[in-house]
C-alpha positions, 0 to 999 in steps of 0.5 A: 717214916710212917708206916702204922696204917699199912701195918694194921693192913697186914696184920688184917692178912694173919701172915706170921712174922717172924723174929729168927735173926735172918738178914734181909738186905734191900737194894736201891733209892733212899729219897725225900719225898714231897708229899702234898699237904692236901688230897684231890688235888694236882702237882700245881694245885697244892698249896703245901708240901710236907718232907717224907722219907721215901724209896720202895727198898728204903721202906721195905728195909724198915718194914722188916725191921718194924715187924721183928726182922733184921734189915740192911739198905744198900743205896747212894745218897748225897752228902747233904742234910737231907741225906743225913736225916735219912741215914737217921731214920734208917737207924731210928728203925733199926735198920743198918745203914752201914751199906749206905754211901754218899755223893759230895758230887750229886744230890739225894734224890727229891719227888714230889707226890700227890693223890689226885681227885680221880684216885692216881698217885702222881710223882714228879723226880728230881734226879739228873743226875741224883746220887743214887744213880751213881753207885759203883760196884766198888762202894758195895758192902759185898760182906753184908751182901753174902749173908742175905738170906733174901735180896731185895731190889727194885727197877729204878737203879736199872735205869742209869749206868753206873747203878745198873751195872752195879745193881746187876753185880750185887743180885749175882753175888747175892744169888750166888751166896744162897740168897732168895733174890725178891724183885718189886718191879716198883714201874716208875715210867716218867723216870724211864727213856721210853715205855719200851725201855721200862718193858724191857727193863723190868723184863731184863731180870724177871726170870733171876727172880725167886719171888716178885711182887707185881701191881695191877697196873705193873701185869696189864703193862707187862702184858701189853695191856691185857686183864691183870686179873686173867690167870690164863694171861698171867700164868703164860705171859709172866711166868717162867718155869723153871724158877716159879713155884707158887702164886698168891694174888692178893685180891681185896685184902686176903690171899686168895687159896686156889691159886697157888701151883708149886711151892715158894714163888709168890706173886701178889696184887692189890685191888682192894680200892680203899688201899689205893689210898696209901697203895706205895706205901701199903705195897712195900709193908706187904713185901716186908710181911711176905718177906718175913713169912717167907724167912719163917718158912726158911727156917722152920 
């Protein structure tokens, strides 16, 4: 799991990293991504693909890790080669994959990924159904649960029952136990029954969260299409008060200082072009920075 340019990337923004112990635990899909052996081209057009780890959660969970914190993944898997290559590389990181489960009924979940010409990241899933759509409330590891300091969850295992209900059990015991409920809307639309469906699915749990990540792309679908970098839009359509306390929007690779309104909520997006490039990747390195600053701050 390479995640050393996005890492540079971070250490560009001077956020401190801190080393205290506090456990992150992350919520979701651990998969193999295809990843083609070329740029600019289609799905169709590529003429190889190289095997990677991959799942927002998953790089999240190793981010932490690799930036001096403690990380736990919770997640499903099959009971294949593949699935034991990323139980391997969780550990490889550092990460505890004790709350990992596996599927001899299902597959680990493939995607295949390219970086068209025009610069979109195109993913096309295979997962019907994948393990990780299959974890039940009873497979949770609830002790590892109950000592997140921060809980961190995606929307993709809101798509599909039995995770759904399962990812809605764990962030109510996390939240519950203290955790700092982190929430990466991570919009996936090919995955999900209809765009209406996507809306209100990441939607159905904005307001539980202490701290959301959110792209460009993510705000101007939220917002039915409005300017992602409207404050007055975001501010009205995407907050809600009683939970949000701060805003950073990350605009070209620094924190931009007048935006921040009440102290612990943080929102931030990536419109720094060049970082598109790698724009997955780099968006998970930066939950896993803002989630350690975060923890500093906690503990301080």
């Amino acid at each position: 799991m390479n995640l050393k340019w996005e890492f540079d990337f971070l250490e560009k923004l001077n956020i401190g990293v801190t080393k205290n112990g506090s456990l992150v635990v992350c919520f979701g899909e651990l998969l193999i991504d295809f990843v083609s052996t070329v740029g600019g081209v289609s799905l169709a057009e590529a003429p190889a693909f190289k095997k990677a780890p991959g799942g927002a959660p998953a790089n999240v969970a190793v981010g932490i890790s690799r930036l001096g914190g403690s990380s736990v993944f919770i997640g499903k898997v099959g009971d294949d080669e593949f699935s034991y290559m990323l139980a391997d590389i969780l550990k490889q990181n550092n990460v505890d994959n004790s709350g990992m489960q596996f599927d001899r009924s299902a597959r680990t979940a493939l995607a295949f990924v390219t970086l068209r010409a025009d610069g979109e990241c195109k993913l096309l899933f295979f997962r019907h159904p994948s393990a990780d759509m299959r974890l039940h409330e009873s497979e949770l590891n609830t002790n590892v649960i109950k000592q997140a300091k921060i809980f961190h969850y995606g929307s993709i295992s809101l798509i599909e029952e039995p995770c759904k209900l399962t990812h809605l059990a764990a962030m109510n015991m996390a939240k519950r136990s203290g955790s700092i409920l982190s929430y990466d809307p991570n919009l996936r639309l090919p995955l999900w029954p209809s765009a209406d469906a996507a809306q209100k699915g990441l939607m159905s749990i904005w307001n539980q969260a202490d701290l959301i990540k959110v792209s460009e792309d993510e705000i101007t679908f939220l917002t039915g299409g409005d300017d992602a970098y409207g404050h007055n839009v975001v501010m009205k359509k995407l907050f809600h008060p009683n939970r949000i306390s701060r805003l950073r929007i990350l605009y070209q690779g620094t924190l931009d200082p007048t935006l921040e309104y009440k102290p612990e909520y943080i929102m931030f997006s990536c419109r720094d072009q060049a970082s598109l490039l790698h724009t997955c990747r780099v968006n998970q390195g930066l939950s896993s920075q803002v989630l350690l600053d975060k923890l500093e701050k906690l503990n301080s």
